[in-house]
N, C-alpha and C positions, 0 to 999 in steps of 0.2 A: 852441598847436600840439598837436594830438590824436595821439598814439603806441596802440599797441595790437595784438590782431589775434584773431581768433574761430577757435580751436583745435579746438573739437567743435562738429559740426552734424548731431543724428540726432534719430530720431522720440521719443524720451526724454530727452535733454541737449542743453542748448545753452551753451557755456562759453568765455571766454576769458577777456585781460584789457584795459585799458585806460587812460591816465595823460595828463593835460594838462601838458605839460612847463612849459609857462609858472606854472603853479600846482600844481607835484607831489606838495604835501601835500591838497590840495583832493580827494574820489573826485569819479569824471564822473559822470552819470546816462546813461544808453544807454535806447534805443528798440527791442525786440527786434519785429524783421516779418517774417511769415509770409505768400506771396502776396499782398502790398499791402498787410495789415491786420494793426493794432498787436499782437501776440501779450502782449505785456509792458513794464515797465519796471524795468530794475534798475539798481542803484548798482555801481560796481566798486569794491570796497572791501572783500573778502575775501582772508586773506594766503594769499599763492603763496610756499613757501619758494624755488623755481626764479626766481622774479624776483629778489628777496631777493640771492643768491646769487650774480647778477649787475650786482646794483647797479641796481639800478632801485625805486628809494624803498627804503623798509623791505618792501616784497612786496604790500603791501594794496593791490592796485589788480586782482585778479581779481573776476569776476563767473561767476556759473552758475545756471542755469533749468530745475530738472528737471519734467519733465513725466509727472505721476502717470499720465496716464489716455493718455499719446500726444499726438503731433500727429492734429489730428481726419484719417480716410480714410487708404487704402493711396493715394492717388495722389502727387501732384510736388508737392516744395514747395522754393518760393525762399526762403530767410532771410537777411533784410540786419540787420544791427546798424549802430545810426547813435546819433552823441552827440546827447539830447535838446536843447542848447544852440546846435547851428549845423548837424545835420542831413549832417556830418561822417561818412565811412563807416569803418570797421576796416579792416586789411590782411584778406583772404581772404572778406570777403564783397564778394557775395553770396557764400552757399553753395549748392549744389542737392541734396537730397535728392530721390534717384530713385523713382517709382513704383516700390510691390511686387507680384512679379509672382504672389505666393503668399497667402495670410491665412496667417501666417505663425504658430510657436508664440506669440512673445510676443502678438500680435494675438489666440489664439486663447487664451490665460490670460486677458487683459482681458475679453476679451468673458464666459468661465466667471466671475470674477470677478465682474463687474457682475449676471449673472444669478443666482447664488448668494447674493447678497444679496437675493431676491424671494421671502417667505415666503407670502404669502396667496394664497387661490385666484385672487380678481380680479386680481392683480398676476400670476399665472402665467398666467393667460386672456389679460392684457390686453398680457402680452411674445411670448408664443406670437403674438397675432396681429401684433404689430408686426413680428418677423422674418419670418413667412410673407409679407407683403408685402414687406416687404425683398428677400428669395428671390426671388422675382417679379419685380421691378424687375432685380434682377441678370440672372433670366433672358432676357428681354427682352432686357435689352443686349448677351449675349453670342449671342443669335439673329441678330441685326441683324448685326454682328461677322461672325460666321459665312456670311452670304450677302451682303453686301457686298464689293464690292471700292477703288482707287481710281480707276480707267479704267471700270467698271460702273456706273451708277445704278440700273440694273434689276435685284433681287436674280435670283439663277442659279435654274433648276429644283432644284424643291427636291421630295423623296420622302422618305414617311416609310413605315420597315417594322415592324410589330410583329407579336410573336409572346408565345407565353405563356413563354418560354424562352430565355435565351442561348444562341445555336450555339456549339458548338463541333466546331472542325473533325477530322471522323475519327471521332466519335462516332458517330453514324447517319448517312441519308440525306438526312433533314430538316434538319439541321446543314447538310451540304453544301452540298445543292442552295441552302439561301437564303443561305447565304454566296455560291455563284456569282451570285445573282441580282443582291445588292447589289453585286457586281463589275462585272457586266455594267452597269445603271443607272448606275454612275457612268462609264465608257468612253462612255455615250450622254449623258452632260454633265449628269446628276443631281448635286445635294448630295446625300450620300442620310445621312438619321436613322436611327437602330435604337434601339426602348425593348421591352424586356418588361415581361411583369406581372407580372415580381419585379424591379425595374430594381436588385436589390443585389448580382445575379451578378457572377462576373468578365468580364471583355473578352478576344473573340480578339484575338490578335495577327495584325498584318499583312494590315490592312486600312484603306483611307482612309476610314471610319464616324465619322460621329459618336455616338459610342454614350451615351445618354442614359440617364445610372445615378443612383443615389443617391449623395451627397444632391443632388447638382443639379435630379435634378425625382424627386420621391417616388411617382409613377403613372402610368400611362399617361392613366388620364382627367384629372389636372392637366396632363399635356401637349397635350391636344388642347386645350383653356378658356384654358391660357395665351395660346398659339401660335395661334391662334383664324384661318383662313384664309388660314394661311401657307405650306399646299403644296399642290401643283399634283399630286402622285400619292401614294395611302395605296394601300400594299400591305397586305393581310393575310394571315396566311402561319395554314392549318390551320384546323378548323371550330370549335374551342374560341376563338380569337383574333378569328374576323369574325363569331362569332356575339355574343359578348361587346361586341365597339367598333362594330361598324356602323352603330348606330344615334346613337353617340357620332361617329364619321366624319364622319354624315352633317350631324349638329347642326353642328360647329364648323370643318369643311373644306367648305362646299358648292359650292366650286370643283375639288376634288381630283377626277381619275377615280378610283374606287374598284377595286380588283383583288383579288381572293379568290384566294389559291393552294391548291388543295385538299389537295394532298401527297399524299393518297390519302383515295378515298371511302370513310369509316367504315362507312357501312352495310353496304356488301359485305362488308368485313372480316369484319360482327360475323353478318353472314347466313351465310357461308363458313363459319365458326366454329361459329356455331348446328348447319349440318346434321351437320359433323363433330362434334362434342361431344352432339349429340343434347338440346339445351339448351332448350328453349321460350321462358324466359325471355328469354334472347340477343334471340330473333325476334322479339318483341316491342320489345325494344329497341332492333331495328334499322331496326324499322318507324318508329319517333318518330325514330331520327336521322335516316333517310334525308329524314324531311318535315321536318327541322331546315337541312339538307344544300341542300333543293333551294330553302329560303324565303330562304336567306343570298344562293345563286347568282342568283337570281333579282335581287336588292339590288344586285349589283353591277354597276360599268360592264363590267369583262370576269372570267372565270373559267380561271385556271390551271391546266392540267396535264399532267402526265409522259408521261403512260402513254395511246397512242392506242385502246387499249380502255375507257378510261374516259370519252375525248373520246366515243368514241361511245355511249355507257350518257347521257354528260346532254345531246347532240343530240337527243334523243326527250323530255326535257322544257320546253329552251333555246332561245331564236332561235341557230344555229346560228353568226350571228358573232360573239357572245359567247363562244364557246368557241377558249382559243390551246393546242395543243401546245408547250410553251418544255422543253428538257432541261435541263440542267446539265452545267457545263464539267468534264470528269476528267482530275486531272494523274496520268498513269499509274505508279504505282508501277514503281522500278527493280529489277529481279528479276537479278544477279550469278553469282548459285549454280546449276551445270550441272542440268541434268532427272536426271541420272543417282544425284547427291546429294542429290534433292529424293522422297522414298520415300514420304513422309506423303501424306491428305487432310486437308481442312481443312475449318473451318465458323467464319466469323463476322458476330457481328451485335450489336444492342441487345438484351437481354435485361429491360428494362422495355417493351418491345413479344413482346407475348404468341405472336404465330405465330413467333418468333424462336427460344421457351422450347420450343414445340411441336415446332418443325421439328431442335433440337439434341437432343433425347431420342430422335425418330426413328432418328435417327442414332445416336444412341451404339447406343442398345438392340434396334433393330430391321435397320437396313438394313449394321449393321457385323458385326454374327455371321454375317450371310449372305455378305458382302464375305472374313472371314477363313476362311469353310468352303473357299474358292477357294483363297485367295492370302493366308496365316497372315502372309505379310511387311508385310501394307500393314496402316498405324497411323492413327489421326487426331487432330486438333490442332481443340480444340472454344475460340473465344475470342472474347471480347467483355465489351464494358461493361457495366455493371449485372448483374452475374452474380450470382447468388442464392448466401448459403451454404453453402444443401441443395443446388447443382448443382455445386458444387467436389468435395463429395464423392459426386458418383456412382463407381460401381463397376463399368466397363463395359469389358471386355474389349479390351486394342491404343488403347483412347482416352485424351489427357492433356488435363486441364481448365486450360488454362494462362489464363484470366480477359483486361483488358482489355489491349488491346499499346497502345503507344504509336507502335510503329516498323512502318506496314503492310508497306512494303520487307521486313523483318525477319520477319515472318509466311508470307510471300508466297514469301522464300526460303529457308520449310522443307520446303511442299508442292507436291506432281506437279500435284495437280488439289483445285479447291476444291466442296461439293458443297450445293445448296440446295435442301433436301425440303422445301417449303412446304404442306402439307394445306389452307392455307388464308391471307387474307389480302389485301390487295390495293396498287396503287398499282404502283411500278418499285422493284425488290428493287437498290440499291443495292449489296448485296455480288455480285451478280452481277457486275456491271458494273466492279467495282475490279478483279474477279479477271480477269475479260476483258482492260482496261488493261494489265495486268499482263502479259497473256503466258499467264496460267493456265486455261485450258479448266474451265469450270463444268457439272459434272453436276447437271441443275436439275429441278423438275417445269413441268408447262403451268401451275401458278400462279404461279411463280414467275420466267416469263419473259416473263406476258402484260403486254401495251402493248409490247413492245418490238420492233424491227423484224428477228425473227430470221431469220436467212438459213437456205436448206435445206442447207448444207453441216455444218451445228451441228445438224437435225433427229435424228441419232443420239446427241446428247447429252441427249437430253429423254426421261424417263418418269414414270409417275403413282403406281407402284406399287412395295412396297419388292422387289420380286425384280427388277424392272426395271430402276432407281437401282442396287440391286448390280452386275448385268450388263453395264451400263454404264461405273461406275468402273473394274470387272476388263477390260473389253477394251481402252479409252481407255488405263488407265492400262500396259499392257506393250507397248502398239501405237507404236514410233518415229515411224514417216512419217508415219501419221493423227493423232499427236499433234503435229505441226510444221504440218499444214496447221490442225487446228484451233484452235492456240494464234494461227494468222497469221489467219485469219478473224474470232477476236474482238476482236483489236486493228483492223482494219480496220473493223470496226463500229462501235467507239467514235469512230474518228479522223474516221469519215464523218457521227455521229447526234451525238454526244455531246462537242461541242470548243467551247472561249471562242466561235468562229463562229457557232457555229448557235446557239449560247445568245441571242447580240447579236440575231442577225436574228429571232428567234422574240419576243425583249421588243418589240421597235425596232416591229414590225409591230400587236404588241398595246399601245403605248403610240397 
């Protein structure tokens, strides 16, 4: 009669004891099984003072099986212990060891381990390529996974977006808008992917992305070779991005529509720039991107963008229904704090985008001494990201360099009126449009509010010129009534041009 019972069962120990009553000085021999297949064989016949103790022989009837290297794989395993002699089972087996849902530390010493003993080059050459396959294999199975369901056979649409950049939201425009984008794609029943080409960034929060980072896939172009004709729409978001993958797109999606989001046409910027800066150079280099610009759009199945004056700049080079106007969705900043407590102007933007750096100096230095020769009370609030050293410490009269906010709200409800001197530059000026959201009347120039569908009731808030810009903020900002209709004008533009809505129907028609 076989007594006993199998007390540990983990991916390193397997131990209990076991005693044939009928012959109690005799050890059993045991059969240790790991999913059907013999893992081992041990004697139980090491002393357990706990048996001992209780009167069960002299104690020498435990057994135990450490396992140096693991049981092989993170997944499920059944272990039965059975007496080699009748096939007889233990009290508590089987036992089940659960699949791990992690490669876990110990899993991930074993593995340093095993490869820290690999001194030669050929032995480094020849483990590097066994995990890179490994990698592969994995990735593959967790693609499948991913678009599979148990009620589905047919994997779900699947979209892939790359850019050269993790978004993040609140940072720029660019940020935003493609975060709206991949919002919208999945309300239209997208899986939607997102890899940059530094896939080692961080991940926004709060969004249902599969955001394809390191180490899971180490490139973009090992994501495309992997995954090799697994989606049915590649977006590429900016000229650096579709000029880079498109011809990679084209190799290993040849199913996918291809989409090109321009974000804004570099050439103009850099031409805008050129005649202001008086540069040559520039204009030369605008000329190459602009023929950079039009051979990408051309690649594409449709071409992306904001700004209805841009739509029509690449009508004159494009079949015409290749070109979508698509906005982005703006959740409007809540603005708390009375007008009457809100005394500042404001300015913000990216500050690694160059007409941002431009159009902030304007401001401090040009259009604000003429703003306080008026009205010595009104201050301004210069902020944003990537703000350069040397511009913290400008020294400009009523102006505070308070760098990037985290809290637009919070921004929003310091000042009266927000104000965007753009000399140049191009696409849809994102900070326009938050300040509008908001409630906040923006004194802008004509570059800075072209593409956008502005109403003539906002016409008085547009000039080109810094005497202009000034005369504006000073009448705007001590005018009550005219500052209540035009605070309610540019929320009503947003709500009408610029909502999750028109966002869906603008993709929906371009898919």
């Amino acid at each position: 009669m076989l007594r006993g019972r199998l007390d540990v069962a983990t991916r390193t120990r397997i131990a209990g004891w076991a005693q044939n009553e009928r012959h109690p000085d005799r050890p059993v021999a045991l059969l240790i099984i790991d999913n059907g297949t013999l893992l081992d064989r041990v004697v139980a016949n090491a002393h357990r003072p706990d048996l001992a103790a209780i009167g069960i022989g002299d104690g020498r009837h435990g057994f135990e099986l450490s396992l140096a290297g693991g049981l092989p794989g993170l997944g499920r395993h059944v272990i039965r212990v059975v007496c080699e002699r009748d096939g007889r089972e233990l009290a508590a087996s089987p036992a089940l060891i659960e699949a791990s849902d992690a490669f876990d530390a110990e899993a991930q010493t074993k593995l340093a381990a095993l490869l820290d003993g690999i001194d030669s080059t050929a032995g480094i050459d020849s483990a590097i390529e066994a995990l890179t396959g490994q990698i592969d294999r994995l990735a593959s199975r967790r693609s499948a996974r991913a678009t599979a369901t148990p009620r589905q056979a047919e994997p779900a649409k699947r979209a892939l977006v790359i850019d050269m950049a993790m978004p993040a939201r609140g940072r720029d425009a660019g940020s935003n808008a493609i975060l709206s984008h991949m919002e919208s794609l999945i309300r239209l029943g997208y899986a939607v992917s997102f890899i940059a080409a530094d896939p080692a960034a961080a991940v926004p929060d709060g969004v249902d992305v599969d955001w394809r980072v390191a180490p899971r896939v180490r490139s973009v172009e090992e994501l495309l070779a992997r995954e090799a004709g697994a989606f049915s729409l590649v977006y590429l978001h900016r000229l650096d991005a579709a000029a880079r993958y498109m011809p990679l797109v084209r190799a290993h999606q040849p199913r996918a529509k291809v989409i090109y989001s321009v974000a804004d046409l570099h050439h103009v910027r850099l031409a805008r720039r050129a005649m202001v800066e008086r540069e040559a150079s520039l204009i030369a280099l605008a000329r190459k991107v602009r023929a950079t610009e039009l051979a990408v759009a051309c690649a594409a199945d449709a071409v992306l963008t904001h700004s209805r004056a841009e739509a029509d700049l690449l009508r004159r080079h494009l079949p015409p229904q290749k070109i979508v106007i698509a906005p982005w969705a703006i959740a409007p900043a809540t603005v708390k704090t009375p007008r009457a407590q809100r005394g500042a102007i404001g300015f913000i933007g990216h500050f690694g985008h160059a007409p941002n750096l431009d159009a902030a100096r304007r401001l401090a230095f040009s259009i604000m001494p003429l703003v306080r020769a008026r009205d010595p009370s009104i201050t301004c609030l210069i902020a944003g990201s990537a703000m350069p050293e040397a511009m913290r410490r400008w020294a400009a009269s009523g102006v505070e360099m308070i760098g990037a906010v985290d809290d637009l709200a919070g921004f929003f409800g310091r000042v009266r009126l927000t104000v965007a001197p753009m000399a140049f530059g191009a696409g849809i000026k994102g900070k326009v449009l938050d300040s509008l959201a908001a409630g906040i009347p923006c004194i802008a120039t004509p570059v800075a509010i072209e593409g956008i569908d502005w109403p003539d009731i906002l016409a008085g808030c547009v000039a080109a010129d810094d005497a202009g810009l000034a005369d504006a903020i000073v009448a705007l900002h001590g005018d009550k009534a005219r500052y209540r209709r035009i605070a309610a004008a540019g929320r009503a533009l947003i709500a009408r041009d610029w909502s999750a809505a028109a966002t869906d129907a603008a993709l929906a028609g371009m898919i």
